[in-house]
Structure formats: C-alpha cells, structure tokens
SENU-315961 format. One record per residue (C-alpha): residue number from 1; residue in one letter; chain; y, x, z negated. Coordinates in nm, 2 decimals, always signed. Example, Ala and Ser with C-alpha at 12.3 -4.5 7.8 and 13.67 -1.06 7.14 Angstrom:
! SENU-315961
1; a; A; -0.45; +1.23; -0.78
2; s; A; -0.11; +1.37; -0.71
***
This chain:
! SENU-315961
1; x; A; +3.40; +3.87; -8.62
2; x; A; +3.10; +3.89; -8.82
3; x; A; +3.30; +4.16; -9.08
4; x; A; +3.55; +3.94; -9.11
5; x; A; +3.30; +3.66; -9.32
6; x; A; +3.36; +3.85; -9.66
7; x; A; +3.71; +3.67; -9.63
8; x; A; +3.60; +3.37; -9.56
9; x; A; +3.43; +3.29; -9.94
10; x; A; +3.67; +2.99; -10.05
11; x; A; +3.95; +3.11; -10.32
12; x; A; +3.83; +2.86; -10.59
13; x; A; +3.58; +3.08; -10.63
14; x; A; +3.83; +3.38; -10.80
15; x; A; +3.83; +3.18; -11.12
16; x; A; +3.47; +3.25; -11.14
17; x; A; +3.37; +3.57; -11.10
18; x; A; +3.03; +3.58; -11.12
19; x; A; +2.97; +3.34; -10.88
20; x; A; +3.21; +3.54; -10.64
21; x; A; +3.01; +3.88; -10.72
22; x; A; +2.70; +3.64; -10.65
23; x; A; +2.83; +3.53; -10.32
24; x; A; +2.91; +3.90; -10.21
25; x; A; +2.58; +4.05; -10.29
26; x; A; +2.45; +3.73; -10.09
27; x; A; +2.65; +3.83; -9.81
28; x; A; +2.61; +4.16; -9.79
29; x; A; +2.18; +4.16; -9.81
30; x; A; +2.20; +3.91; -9.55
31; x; A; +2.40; +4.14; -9.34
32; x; A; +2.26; +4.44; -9.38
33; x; A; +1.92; +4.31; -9.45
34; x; A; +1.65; +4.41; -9.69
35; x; A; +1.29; +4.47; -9.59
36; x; A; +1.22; +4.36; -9.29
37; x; A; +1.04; +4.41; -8.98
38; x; A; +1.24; +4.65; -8.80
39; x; A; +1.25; +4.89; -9.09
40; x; A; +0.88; +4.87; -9.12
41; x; A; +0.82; +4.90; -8.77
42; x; A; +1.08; +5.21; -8.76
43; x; A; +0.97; +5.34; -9.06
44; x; A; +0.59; +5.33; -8.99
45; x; A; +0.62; +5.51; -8.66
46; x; A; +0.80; +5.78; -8.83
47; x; A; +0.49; +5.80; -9.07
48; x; A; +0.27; +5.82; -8.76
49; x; A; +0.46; +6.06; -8.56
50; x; A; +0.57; +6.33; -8.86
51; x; A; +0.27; +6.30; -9.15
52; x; A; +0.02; +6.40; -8.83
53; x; A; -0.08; +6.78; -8.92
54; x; A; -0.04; +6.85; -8.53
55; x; A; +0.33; +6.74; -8.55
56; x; A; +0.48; +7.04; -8.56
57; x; A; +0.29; +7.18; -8.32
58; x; A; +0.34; +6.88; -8.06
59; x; A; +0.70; +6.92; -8.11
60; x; A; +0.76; +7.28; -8.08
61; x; A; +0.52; +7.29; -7.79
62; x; A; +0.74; +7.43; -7.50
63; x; A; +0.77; +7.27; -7.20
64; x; A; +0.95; +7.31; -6.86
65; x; A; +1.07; +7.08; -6.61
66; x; A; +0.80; +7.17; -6.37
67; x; A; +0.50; +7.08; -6.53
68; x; A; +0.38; +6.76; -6.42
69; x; A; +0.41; +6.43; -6.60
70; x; A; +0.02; +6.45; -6.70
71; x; A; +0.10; +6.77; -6.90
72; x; A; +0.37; +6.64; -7.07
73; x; A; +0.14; +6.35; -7.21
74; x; A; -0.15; +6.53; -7.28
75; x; A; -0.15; +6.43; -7.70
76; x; A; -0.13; +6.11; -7.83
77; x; A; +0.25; +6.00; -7.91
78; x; A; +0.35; +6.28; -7.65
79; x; A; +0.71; +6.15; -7.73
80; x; A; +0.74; +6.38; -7.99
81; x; A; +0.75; +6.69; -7.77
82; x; A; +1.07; +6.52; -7.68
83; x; A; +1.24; +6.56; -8.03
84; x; A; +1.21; +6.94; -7.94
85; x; A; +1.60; +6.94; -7.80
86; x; A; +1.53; +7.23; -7.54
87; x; A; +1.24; +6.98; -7.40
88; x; A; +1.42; +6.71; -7.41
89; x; A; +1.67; +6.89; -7.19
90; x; A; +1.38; +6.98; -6.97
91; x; A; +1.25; +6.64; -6.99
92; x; A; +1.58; +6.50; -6.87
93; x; A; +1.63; +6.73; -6.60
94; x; A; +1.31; +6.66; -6.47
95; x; A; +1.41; +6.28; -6.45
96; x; A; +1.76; +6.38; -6.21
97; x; A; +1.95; +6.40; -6.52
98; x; A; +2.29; +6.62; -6.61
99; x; A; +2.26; +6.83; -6.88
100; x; A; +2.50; +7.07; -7.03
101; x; A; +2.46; +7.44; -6.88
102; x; A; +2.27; +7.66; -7.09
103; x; A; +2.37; +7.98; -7.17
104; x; A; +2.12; +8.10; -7.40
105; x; A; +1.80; +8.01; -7.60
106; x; A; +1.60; +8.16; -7.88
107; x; A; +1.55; +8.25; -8.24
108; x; A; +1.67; +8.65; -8.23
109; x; A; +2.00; +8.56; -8.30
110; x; A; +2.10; +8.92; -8.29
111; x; A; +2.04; +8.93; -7.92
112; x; A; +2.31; +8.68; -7.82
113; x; A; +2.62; +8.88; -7.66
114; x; A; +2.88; +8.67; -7.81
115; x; A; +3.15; +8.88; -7.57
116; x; A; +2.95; +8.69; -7.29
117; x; A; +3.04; +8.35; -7.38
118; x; A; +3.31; +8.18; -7.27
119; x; A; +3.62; +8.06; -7.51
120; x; A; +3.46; +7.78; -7.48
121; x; A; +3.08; +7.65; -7.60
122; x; A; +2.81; +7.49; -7.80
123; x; A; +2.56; +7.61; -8.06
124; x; A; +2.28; +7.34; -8.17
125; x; A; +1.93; +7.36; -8.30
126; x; A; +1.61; +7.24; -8.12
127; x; A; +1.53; +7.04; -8.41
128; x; A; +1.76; +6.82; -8.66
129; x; A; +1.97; +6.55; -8.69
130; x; A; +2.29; +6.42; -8.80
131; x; A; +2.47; +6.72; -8.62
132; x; A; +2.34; +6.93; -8.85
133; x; A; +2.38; +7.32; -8.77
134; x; A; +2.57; +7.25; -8.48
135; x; A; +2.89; +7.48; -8.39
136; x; A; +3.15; +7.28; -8.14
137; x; A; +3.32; +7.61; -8.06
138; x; A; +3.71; +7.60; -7.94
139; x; A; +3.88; +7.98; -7.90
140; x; A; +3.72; +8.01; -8.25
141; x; A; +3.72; +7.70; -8.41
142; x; A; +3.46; +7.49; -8.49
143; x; A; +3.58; +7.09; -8.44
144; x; A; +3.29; +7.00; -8.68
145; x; A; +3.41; +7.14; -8.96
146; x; A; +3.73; +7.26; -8.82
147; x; A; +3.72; +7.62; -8.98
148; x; A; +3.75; +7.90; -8.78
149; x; A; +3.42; +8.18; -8.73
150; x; A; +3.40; +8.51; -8.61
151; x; A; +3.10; +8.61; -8.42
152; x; A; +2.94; +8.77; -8.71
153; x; A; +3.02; +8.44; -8.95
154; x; A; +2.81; +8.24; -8.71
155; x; A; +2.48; +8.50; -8.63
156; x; A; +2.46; +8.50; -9.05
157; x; A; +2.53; +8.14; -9.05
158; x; A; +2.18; +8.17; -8.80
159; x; A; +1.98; +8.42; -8.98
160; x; A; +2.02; +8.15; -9.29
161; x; A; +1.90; +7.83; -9.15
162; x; A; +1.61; +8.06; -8.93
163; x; A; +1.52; +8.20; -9.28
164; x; A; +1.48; +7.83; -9.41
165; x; A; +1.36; +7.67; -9.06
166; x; A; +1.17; +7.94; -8.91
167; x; A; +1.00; +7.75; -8.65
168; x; A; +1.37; +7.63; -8.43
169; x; A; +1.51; +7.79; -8.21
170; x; A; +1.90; +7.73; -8.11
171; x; A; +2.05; +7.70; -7.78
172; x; A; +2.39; +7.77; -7.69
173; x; A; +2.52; +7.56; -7.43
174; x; A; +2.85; +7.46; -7.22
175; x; A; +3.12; +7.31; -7.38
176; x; A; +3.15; +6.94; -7.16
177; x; A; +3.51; +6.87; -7.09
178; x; A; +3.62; +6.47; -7.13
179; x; A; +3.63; +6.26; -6.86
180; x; A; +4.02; +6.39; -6.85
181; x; A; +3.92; +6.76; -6.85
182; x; A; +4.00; +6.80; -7.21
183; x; A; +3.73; +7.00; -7.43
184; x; A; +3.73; +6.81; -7.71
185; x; A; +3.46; +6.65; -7.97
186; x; A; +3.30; +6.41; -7.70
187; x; A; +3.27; +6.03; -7.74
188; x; A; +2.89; +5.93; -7.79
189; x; A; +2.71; +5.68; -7.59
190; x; A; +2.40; +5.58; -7.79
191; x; A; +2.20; +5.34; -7.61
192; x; A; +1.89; +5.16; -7.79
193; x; A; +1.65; +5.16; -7.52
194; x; A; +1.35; +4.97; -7.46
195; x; A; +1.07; +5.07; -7.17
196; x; A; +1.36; +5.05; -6.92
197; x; A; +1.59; +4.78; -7.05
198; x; A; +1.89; +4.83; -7.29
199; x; A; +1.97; +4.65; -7.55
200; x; A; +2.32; +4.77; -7.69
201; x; A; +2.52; +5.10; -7.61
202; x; A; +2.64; +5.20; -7.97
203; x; A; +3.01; +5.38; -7.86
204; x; A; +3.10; +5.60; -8.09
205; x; A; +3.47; +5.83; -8.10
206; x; A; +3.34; +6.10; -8.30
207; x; A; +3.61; +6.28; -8.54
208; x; A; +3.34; +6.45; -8.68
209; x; A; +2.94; +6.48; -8.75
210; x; A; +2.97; +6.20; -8.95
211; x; A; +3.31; +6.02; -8.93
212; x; A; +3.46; +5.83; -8.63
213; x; A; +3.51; +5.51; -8.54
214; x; A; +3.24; +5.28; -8.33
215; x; A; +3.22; +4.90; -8.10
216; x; A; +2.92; +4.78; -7.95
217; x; A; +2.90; +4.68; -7.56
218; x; A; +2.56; +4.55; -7.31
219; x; A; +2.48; +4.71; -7.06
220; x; A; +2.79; +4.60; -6.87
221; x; A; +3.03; +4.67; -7.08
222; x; A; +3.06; +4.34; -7.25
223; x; A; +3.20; +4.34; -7.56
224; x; A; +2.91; +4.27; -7.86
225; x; A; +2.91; +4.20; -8.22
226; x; A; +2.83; +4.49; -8.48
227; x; A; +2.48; +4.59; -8.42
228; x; A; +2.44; +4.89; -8.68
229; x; A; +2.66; +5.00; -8.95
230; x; A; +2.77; +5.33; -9.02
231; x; A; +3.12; +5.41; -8.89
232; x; A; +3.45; +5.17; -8.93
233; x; A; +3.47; +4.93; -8.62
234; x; A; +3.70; +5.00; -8.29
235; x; A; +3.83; +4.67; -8.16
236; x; A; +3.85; +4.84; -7.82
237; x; A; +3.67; +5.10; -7.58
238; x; A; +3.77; +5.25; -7.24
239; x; A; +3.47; +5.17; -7.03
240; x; A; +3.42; +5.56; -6.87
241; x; A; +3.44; +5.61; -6.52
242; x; A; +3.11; +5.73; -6.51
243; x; A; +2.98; +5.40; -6.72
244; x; A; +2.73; +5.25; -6.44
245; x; A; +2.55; +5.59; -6.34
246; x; A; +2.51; +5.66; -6.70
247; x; A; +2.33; +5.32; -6.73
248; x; A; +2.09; +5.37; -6.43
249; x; A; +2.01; +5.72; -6.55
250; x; A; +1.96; +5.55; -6.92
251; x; A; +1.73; +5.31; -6.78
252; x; A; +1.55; +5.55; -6.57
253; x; A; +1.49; +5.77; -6.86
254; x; A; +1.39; +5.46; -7.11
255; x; A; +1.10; +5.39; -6.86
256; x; A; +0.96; +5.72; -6.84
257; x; A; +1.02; +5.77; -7.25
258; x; A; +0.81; +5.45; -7.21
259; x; A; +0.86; +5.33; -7.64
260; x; A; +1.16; +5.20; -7.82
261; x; A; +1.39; +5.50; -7.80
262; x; A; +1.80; +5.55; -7.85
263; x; A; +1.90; +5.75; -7.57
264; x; A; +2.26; +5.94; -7.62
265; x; A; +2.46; +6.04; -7.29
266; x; A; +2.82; +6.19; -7.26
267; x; A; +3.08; +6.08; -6.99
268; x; A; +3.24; +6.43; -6.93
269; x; A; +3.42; +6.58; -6.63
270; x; A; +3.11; +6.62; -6.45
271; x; A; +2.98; +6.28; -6.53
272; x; A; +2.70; +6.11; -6.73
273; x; A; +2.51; +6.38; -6.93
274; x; A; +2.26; +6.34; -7.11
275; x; A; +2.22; +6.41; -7.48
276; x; A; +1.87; +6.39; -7.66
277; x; A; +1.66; +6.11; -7.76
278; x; A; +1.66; +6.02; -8.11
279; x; A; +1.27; +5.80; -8.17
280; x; A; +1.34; +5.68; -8.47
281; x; A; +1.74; +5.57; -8.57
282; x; A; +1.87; +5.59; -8.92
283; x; A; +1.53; +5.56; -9.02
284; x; A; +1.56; +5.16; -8.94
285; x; A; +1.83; +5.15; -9.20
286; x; A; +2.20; +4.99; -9.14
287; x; A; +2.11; +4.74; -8.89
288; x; A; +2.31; +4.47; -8.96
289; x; A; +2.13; +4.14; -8.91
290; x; A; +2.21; +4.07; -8.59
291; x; A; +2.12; +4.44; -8.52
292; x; A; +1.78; +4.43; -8.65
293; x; A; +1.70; +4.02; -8.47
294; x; A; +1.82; +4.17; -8.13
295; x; A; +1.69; +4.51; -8.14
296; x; A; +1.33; +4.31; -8.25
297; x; A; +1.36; +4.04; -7.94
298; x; A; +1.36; +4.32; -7.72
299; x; A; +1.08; +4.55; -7.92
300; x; A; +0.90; +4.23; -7.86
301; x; A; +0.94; +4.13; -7.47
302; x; A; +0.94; +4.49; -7.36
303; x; A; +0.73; +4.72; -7.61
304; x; A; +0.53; +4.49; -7.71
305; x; A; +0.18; +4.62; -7.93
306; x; A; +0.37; +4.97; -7.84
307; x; A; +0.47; +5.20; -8.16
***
C-alpha cells in the first residue's frame, strides 16, 4: 500500500539522521504534493465562484423543483445555486433523487414546534461545510458532539450562528436509518464526479464531523489506492445494498451538475439518498499524488476547458 512506503526507507539510513529526515520530507511532498495543477484549478474556481459580488445572491437564490432547467441556469456558474443546501435538495429531487424528509425550513427559529418532531431528526444549515452547525439529534443527544440539548439549548444555539450568518436559513430534516434500520451517524459516500463519469467513491465511517475512518473504491466497488488524505485508512468496506442505484443516480446527477463536482449520497433504509454537492473539495488540498494525477486525467477527458 502506498502508506506503507514510509517503512520502506532502508535502515542504514538511522545512523544518519538527516538524511533520514531528508528522505521523509521527500516522501511526504511527493505524496501529498505541493503546488500543482489540481489545487490551482480547485483553488481558482473557488476564486471565481465566491470573490463574484453576485455570489451571495446566486447562492441564496431560492429555487424549487418545478422550475425548469433554463431557470435554474440563468447566471453564469449557475452551480452555485446548488451550494444553497435546500436547493440542492430541490435540485436533487428534481433529478428522481431521495432525499431526507423535511420537516421544517427557515430562519425564525422561534417558530419551530420542537414537541412536533419526532425523537428522532436532523438540524443543518443551507450553507457551510465541514458539518458545521449541524445537530444529529437521538432522544436528546447530539452524535456530533455527543452532548445532550434541550429544545431551548438548541433555538439559542440558532439565534447565535443567525446573529453571525444572517443570510442561512436551517432545515430540520428526517433522521435516515442505516441500511440495518439503525439511526445512527451515517456512513458517507463521497463520489468525485466528472460530467457523468466517476472517478473514485471516497467511503467514509463517520464517528464524528471530523473523525472516522475512510477506503477508496471505483465505481464498482473495486478496491483503490488512497486518493485524498484526511481520515486513518479502512482496509475493508461493506459494499451497501443499495451501492449500484446510488451510482446510476450519482452519475445522473454529475451530468446535469455538468462540472467537476463531489457528490455525497447515503445508503439508508430507504436506499440511496442524496446528500449535497460539495464544488470545490478541501479546497484542492490533501490529495495524495495519485489523488490529484487521477482526479486531473478525468478533469481532462471529461470537463475539459470547463471550470
């Protein structure tokens, strides 16, 4: 395996340690890379989509699954309505797409009738990353931080990050159940997506927002080697039930997203559910080398002269 090469440096070279600390450093910029193309590329489109003064207003734009496909595309880099999580939910719906039921959406927190819920359910933002904000809500508990709330913890929790990000909104959503019925912190499917073809499905058993432990398989289900680094590596995955559906709908979705994309789905009791769309991964940072020549082969064959 290619984490395994750090043990591979010959042991003649412990009696001198600065060649040794010369042949790690070595290693390690050639596997996670310095500056290089996919990073620029990644980087520059995030320049282009987020430093435009109409970003925010692209983005927050509301949209419904009945609009035509013209409407959603009437602005240049029309993607980035899709970084708006309740249009992306729209967006995937429109596309024959499971999503999570929704329950409630909006920004006056003090309307939401907590008694209404069920034991059972999810609060996230419309905008953010990294999990950020989110509540994975279990008779009380929240897995993500695994504290319990009361009802009035969380709607102040919600009146803070309004004050500070007044323009999201949050939606409160259904809890998906495992593939085994069990409602706990779901396994990620994070596929990098390009026009319709897939190059990697980044699997991800989440024990938090940001610890877990991850593999890398194609498209079906053959094992690959590290393609981004971020989480300890799983030498094995269960390939889920509802693997080959979520890869058509994956697809489906890549070629109407049209541009590089990494498209996250669940496999729940229900079966494949979409996520959201995430245009521009970890920035383009911690992609390992193979990461960043594979993920560039396809940016090349299939998005070519695209963002």
């Amino acid at each position: 395996m290619e984490n395994n090469r750090l043990l591979q440096i010959p042991f003649k070279a412990l009696d001198m340690p600065v060649k040794l600390n010369q042949a790690m450093l070595k290693y390690i910029k050639n596997y996670l890379g310095n500056s290089n193309d996919l990073t620029t590329k990644i980087m520059k489109r995030h320049r282009i989509f987020w430093e435009d003064p109409q970003a925010e207003t692209v983005r927050n734009t509301r949209m419904s699954r009945l609009q035509p496909l013209a409407t959603w595309k009437d602005v240049p880099n029309w993607q980035r309505k899709l970084s708006n999580k309740y249009n992306a939910r729209e967006f995937a719906i429109k596309n024959d797409c499971k999503t999570a039921d929704l329950y409630w959406k909006g920004s006056h927190v003090d309307q939401i009738d907590f008694e209404s819920l069920p034991k059972h359910y999810v609060i996230r933002p419309t905008i953010g990353h990294n999990s950020n904000n989110v509540f994975i809500m279990k008779e009380g508990l929240n897995l993500f931080d695994n504290k319990y709330y009361t009802n009035e913890e969380i709607r102040e929790y919600l009146k803070l990050t309004l004050s500070q990000q007044p323009a999201i909104e949050f939606l409160i959503e259904e809890f998906l159940q495992n593939e085994t019925a069990e409602h706990q912190i779901l396994t990620d499917y994070k596929f990098y997506c390009f026009n319709g073809h897939i190059a990697s499905c980044h699997v991800i058993n989440r024990l938090s927002p940001k610890s877990g432990f991850a593999s890398f398989y194609d498209e079906h289900w053959n094992k690959m080697p590290t393609v981004h680094v971020g989480y300890p590596f799983k030498e094995w995955q269960e390939k889920p039930k509802c693997y080959e559906d979520m890869v058509s709908k994956v697809k489906q979705l890549s070629r109407a997203y049209e541009i590089f994309v990494r498209i996250d789905f669940y496999a729940t009791a229900k079966g494949a559910v979409f996520g959201e769309f995430t245009p521009t991964p970890s920035l383009g940072n911690h992609f390992t080398s193979y990461g960043k020549r594979l993920l560039l082969q396809h940016w090349e064959a299939y998005c070519k002269g695209m963002i």
